[in-house]
C-alpha positions as CSV (number, residue, x, y, z in Angstrom):
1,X,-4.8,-19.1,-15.5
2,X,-3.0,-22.3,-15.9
3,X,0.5,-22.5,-17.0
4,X,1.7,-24.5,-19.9
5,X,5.2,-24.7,-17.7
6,X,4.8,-28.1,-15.4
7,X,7.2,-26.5,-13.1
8,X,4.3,-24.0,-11.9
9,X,1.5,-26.7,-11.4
10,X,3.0,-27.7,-7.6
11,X,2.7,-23.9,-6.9
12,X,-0.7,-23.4,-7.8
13,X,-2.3,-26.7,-5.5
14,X,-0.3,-25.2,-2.9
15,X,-1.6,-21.8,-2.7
16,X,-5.3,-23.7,-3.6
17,X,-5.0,-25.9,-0.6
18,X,-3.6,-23.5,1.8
19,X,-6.8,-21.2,1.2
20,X,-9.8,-22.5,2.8
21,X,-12.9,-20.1,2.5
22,X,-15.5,-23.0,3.0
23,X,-17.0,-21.5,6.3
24,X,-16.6,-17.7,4.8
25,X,-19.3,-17.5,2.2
26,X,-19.6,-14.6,0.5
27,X,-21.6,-11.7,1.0
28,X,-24.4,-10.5,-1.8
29,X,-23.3,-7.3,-0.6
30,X,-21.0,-5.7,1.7
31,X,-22.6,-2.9,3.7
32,X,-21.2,-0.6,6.5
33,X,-18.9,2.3,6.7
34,X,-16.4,0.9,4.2
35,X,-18.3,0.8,1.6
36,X,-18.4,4.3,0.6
37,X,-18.4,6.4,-2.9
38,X,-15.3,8.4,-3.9
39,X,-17.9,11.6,-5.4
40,X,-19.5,11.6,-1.5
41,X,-15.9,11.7,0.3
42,X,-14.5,14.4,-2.6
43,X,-17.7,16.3,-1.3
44,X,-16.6,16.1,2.6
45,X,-13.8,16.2,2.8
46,X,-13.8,16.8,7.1
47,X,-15.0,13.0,6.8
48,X,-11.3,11.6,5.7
49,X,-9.2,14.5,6.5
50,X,-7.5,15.9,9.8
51,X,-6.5,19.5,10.0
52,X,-3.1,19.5,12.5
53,X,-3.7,22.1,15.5
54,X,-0.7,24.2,16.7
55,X,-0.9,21.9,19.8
56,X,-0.4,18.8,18.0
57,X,2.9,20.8,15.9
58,X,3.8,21.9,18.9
59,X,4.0,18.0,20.5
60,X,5.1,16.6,17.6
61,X,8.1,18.8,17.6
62,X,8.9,17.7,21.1
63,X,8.6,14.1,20.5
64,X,11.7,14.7,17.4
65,X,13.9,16.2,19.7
66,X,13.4,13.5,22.5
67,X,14.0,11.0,19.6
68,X,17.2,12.5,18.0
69,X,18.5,13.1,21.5
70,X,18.6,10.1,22.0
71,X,20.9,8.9,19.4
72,X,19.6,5.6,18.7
73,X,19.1,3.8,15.1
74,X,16.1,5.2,13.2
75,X,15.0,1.5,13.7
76,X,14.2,1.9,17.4
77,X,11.7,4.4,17.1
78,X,8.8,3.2,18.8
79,X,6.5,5.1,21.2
80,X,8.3,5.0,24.4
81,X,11.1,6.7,22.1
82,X,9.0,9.1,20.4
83,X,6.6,9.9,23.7
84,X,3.5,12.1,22.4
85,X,1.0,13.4,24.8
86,X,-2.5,14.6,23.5
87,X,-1.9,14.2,19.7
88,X,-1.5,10.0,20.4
89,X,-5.6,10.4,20.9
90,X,-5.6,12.1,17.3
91,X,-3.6,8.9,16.1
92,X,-6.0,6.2,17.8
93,X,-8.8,7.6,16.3
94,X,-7.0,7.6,13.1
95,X,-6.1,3.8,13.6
96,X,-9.1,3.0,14.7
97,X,-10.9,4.7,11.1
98,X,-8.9,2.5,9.4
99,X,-10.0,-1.4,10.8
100,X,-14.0,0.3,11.8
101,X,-14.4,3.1,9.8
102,X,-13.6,4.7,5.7
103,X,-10.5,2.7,5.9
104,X,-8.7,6.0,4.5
105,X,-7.4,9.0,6.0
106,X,-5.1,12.4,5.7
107,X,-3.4,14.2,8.1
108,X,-2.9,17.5,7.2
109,X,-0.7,21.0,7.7
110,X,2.6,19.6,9.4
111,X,5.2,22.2,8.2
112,X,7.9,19.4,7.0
113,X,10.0,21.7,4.7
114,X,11.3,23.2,7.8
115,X,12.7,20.2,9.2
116,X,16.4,18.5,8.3
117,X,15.9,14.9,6.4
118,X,16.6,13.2,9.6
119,X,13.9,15.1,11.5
120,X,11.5,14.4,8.8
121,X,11.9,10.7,9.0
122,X,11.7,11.0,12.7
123,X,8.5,12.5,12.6
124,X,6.7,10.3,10.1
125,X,8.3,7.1,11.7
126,X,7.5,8.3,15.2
127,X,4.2,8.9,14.7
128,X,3.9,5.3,12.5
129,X,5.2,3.9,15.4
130,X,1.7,3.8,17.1
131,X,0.0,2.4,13.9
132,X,1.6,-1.0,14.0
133,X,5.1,-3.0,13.6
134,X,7.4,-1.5,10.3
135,X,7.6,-4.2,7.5
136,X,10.5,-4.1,5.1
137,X,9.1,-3.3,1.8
138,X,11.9,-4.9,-0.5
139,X,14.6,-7.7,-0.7
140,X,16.8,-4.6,0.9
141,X,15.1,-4.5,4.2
142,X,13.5,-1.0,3.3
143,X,11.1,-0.2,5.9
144,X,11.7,3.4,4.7
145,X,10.7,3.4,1.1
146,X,11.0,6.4,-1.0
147,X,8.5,6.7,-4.2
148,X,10.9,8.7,-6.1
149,X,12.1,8.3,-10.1
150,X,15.5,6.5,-10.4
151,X,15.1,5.8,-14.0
152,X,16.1,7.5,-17.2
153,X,15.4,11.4,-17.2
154,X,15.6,11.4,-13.5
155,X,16.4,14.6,-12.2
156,X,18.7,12.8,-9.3
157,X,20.2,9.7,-10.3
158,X,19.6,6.6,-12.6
159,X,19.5,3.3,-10.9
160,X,16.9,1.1,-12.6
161,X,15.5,1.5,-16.0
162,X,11.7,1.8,-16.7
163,X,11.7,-0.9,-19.2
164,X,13.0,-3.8,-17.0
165,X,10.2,-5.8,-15.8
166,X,11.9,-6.4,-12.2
167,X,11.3,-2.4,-11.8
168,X,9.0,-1.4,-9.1
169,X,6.9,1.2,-10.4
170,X,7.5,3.4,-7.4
171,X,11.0,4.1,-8.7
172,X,9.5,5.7,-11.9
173,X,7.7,8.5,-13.1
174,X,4.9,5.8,-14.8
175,X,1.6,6.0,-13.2
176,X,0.9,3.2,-11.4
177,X,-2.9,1.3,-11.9
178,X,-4.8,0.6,-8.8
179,X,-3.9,-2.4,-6.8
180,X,-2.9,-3.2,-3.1
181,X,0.8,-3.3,-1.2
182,X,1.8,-6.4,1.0
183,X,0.9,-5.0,4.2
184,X,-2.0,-4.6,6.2
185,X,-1.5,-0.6,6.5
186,X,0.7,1.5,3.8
187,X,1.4,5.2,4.8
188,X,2.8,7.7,2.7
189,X,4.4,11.4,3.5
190,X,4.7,14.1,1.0
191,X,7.9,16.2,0.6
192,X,7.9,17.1,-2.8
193,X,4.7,17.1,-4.9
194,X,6.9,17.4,-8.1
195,X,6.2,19.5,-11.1
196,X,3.2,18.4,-12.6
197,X,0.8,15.1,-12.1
198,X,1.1,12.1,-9.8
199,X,-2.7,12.4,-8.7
200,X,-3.1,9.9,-5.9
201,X,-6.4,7.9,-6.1
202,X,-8.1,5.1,-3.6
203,X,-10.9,2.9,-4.2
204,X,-13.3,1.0,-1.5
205,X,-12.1,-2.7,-2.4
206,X,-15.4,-3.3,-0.8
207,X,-17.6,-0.6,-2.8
208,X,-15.5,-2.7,-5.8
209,X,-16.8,-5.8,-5.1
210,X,-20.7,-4.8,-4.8
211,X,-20.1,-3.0,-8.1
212,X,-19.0,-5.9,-9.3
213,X,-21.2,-8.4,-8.1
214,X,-24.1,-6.3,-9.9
215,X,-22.3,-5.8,-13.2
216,X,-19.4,-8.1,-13.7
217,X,-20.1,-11.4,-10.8
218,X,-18.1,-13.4,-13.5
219,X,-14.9,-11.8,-12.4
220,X,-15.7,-12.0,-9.0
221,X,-15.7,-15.5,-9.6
222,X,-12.6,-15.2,-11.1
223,X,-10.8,-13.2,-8.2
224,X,-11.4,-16.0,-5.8
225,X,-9.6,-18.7,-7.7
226,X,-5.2,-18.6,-8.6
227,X,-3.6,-16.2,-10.1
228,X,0.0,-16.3,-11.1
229,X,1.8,-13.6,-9.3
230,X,5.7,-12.5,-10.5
231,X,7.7,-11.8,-7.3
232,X,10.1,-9.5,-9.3
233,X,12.7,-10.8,-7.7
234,X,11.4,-9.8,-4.3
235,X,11.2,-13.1,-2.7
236,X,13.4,-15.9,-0.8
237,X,16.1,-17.5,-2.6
238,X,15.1,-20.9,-1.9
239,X,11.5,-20.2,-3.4
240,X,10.3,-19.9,-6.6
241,X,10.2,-16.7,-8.9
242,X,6.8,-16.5,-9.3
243,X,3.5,-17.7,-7.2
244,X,0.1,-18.3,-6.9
245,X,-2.3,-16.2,-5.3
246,X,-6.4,-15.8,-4.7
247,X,-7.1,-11.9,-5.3
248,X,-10.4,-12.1,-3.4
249,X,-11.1,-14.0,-0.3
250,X,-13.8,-13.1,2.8
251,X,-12.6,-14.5,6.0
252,X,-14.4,-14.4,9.4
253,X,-16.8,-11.6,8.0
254,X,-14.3,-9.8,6.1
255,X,-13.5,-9.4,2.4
256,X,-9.3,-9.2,2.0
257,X,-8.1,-8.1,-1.8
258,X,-4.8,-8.9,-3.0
259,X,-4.3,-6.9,-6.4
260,X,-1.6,-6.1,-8.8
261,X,-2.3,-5.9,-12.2
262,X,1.2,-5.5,-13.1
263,X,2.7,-8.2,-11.0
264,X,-0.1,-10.4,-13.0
265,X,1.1,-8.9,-16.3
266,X,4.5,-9.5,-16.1
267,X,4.7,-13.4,-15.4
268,X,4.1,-14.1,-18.6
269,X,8.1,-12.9,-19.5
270,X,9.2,-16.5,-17.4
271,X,9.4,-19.3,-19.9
272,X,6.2,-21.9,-20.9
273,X,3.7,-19.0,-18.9
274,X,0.9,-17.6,-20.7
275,X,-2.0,-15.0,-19.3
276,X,-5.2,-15.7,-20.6
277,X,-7.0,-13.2,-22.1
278,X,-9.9,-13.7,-19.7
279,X,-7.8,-12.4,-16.7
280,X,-6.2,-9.6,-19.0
281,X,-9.6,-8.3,-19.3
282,X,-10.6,-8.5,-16.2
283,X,-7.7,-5.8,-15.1
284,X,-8.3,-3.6,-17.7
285,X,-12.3,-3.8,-16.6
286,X,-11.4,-3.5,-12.8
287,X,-8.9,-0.4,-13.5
288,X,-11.9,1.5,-15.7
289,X,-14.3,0.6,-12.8
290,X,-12.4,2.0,-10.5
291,X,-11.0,5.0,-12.1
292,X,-14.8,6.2,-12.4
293,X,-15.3,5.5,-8.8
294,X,-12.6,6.8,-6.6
295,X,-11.4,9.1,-4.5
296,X,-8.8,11.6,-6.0
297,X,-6.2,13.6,-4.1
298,X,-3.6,16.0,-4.5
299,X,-0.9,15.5,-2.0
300,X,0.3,18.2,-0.4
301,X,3.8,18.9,0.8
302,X,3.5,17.5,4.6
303,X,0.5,15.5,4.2
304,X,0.5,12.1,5.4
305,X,-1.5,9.8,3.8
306,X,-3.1,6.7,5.9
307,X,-4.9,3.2,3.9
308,X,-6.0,0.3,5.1
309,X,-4.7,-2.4,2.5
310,X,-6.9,-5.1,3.2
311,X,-10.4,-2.1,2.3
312,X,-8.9,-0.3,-0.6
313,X,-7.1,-0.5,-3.6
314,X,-4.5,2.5,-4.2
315,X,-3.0,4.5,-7.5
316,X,-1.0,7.4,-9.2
317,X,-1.3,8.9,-11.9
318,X,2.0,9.5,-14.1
319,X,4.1,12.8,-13.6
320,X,6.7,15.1,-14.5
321,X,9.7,16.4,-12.7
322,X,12.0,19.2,-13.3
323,X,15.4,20.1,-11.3
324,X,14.4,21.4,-8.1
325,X,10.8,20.3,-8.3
326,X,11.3,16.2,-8.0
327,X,8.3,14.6,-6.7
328,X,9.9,12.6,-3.6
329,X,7.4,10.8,-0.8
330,X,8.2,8.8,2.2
331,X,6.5,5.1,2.5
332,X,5.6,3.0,5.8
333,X,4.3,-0.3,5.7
334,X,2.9,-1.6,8.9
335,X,1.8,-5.0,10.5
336,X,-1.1,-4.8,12.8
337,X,-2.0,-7.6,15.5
338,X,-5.7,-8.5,15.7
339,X,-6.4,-7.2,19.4
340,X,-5.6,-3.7,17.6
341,X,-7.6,-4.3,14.1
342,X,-10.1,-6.0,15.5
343,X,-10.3,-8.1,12.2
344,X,-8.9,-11.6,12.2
345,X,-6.3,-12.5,9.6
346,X,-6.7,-15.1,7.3
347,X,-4.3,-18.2,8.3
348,X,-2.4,-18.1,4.7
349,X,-1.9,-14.2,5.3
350,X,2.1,-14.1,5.1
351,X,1.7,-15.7,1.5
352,X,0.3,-11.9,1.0
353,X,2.9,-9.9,3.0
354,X,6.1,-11.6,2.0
355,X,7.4,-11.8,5.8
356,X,10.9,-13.2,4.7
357,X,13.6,-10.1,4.9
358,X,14.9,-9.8,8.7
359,X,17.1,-7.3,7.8
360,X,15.5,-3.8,9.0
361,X,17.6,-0.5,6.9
362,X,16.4,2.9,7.1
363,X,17.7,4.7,3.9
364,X,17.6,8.5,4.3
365,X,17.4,9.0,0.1
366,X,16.5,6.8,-2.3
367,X,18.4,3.6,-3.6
């Protein structure tokens, strides 16, 4: 997708010289336990979801009030602050599905409406705490994100409009087409499931790429070259407002997918940059694909939601609020260190999580 802007050439042998997949070559097919079909796991449900016993409520609970008592920022939380006894076995196995198993998981039945906003955000960061390090998810230092509508017609507050480019989807009642968050795991927690809509939906990034290898191998070939990427304002001062990166790359036997159809969309709004129609039809092909082959769920008010970035590819479908019914969930993003993945990150990784905001906020309501 070249630009005709000569500022954006530099950024594009950059990113192409920074990405070496020489020694990776590229499977015919991906096989193991990632690679599975969003009809099978809809079918079995026990296989991706965990049903929480009174035993682990019941430790849960005491891990909140040991946190709170301690009266220490929200960002300390780790688990020497939040100490859990047998239910820490429930969230190794869960870690451990992520890197050598589905990739996905849900953890199920914790009564949140019963707990105080502060209490809720001590759970779900307490128990995130033993997934990996919290990553700010914005130019804010969010490592607490809330996917909640801020634009016109909110039933809160207006703070962005729906229209503006810079917009995160997130922070409006759009749905939002399958693609991957700059992390290596994103977690979400449900307190409100609104009034109507916002299905969530996963994909096997990995079941994606076989299917497309057999029908479409011209846009895999496509996915592991530069694409221009609009940081939406999320990015250092000192760099530029847009980038280059390879959607597709398999690194020391594992395949990594970077997607956001519309970070790819919107470049096009910065002067001299035009989207060829090749890559335009290349999202619109991957959404259909995978709309027909995931994994659909209706969070529930207390689920928590677990996804490996790197294996699937993530979406919502559009909804409706009304007062008192505002669909409202948490977000985590988490960093995990390759003794605990067991996968080993690609050396041009940080191009992919945007590791430039220090600053660490924990905003108990949406901004």
């Amino acid at each position: 997708m070249p630009p005709t802007a000569a500022v954006a050439q530099p950024i594009i042998d950059r990113v192409s010289s920074n990405t070496d997949t020489t020694s990776n070559v590229y499977p015919d097919r991906i096989v193991g336990p990632t690679t599975w079909d969003g009809k099978d796991l809809k079918a079995h449900p026990e296989k991706w979801i965990y049903h929480l016993t009174p035993e682990d409520i019941t430790d849960i609970d005491q891990a909140i009030k040991h946190f709170l008592s301690l009266n220490i920022p929200f960002s300390q939380i780790s688990p020497s602050t939040f100490p859990l006894t047998t239910f820490k076995n429930v969230i190794i196995k869960e870690r451990n599905n992520l890197f050598q198993g589905l990739g996905v998981g849900l953890i199920r039945g914790f009564p949140i409406e019963k707990y105080e906003r502060k209490e809720q955000v001590a759970m779900f960061m307490g128990i995130g705490s033993y997934f990996g390090t919290f990553k700010p998810q914005n130019r804010k230092g969010h490592i607490l994100g809330h996917i909640k509508d801020l634009t016109e017609g909110s039933t809160t507050k207006v703070v962005y409009s729906a229209e503006d480019p810079t917009t995160r989807i997130y922070a409006t009642r759009k749905a939002q087409p399958f693609h991957t968050d700059s992390t290596d795991i994103v977690s979400l927690l449900c307190l409100n499931e609104g009034q109507e809509g916002g299905l969530s939906s996963v994909i096997s990034s990995h079941t994606l790429y076989n299917r497309l290898r057999e029908l479409r191998p011209d846009i895999v070939e496509l996915m592991k070259g530069p694409w221009l990427w609009d940081h939406k304002g999320e990015h250092d001062p000192s760099e530029a407002p847009y980038t280059t990166i390879q959607p597709m790359q398999y690194y020391e036997n594992h395949l990594f997918t970077f997607w956001g159809p519309h970070f790819f969309e919107t470049v096009s709004r910065f002067p001299g940059v035009v989207v060829e129609e090749k890559y335009l039809e290349a999202i619109r092909y991957i959404q259909d694909l995978c709309e027909r082959e995931a994994l659909y769920m209706k969070l529930q008010t207390g689920d928590i939601q677990l996804v490996n970035n790197h294996a699937l590819l993530h979406a919502r479908g559009a909804y409706k609020d009304i007062p008192g019914q505002t669909r409202h969930l948490l977000r985590l993003w988490f960093l995990v260190d390759e003794e605990v993945s067991g996968w080993k990150w690609p050396p041009n990784k940080k191009e992919y999580t945007h590791e430039y905001v220090k600053e660490q906020v924990v905003p108990l309501e949406a901004e």
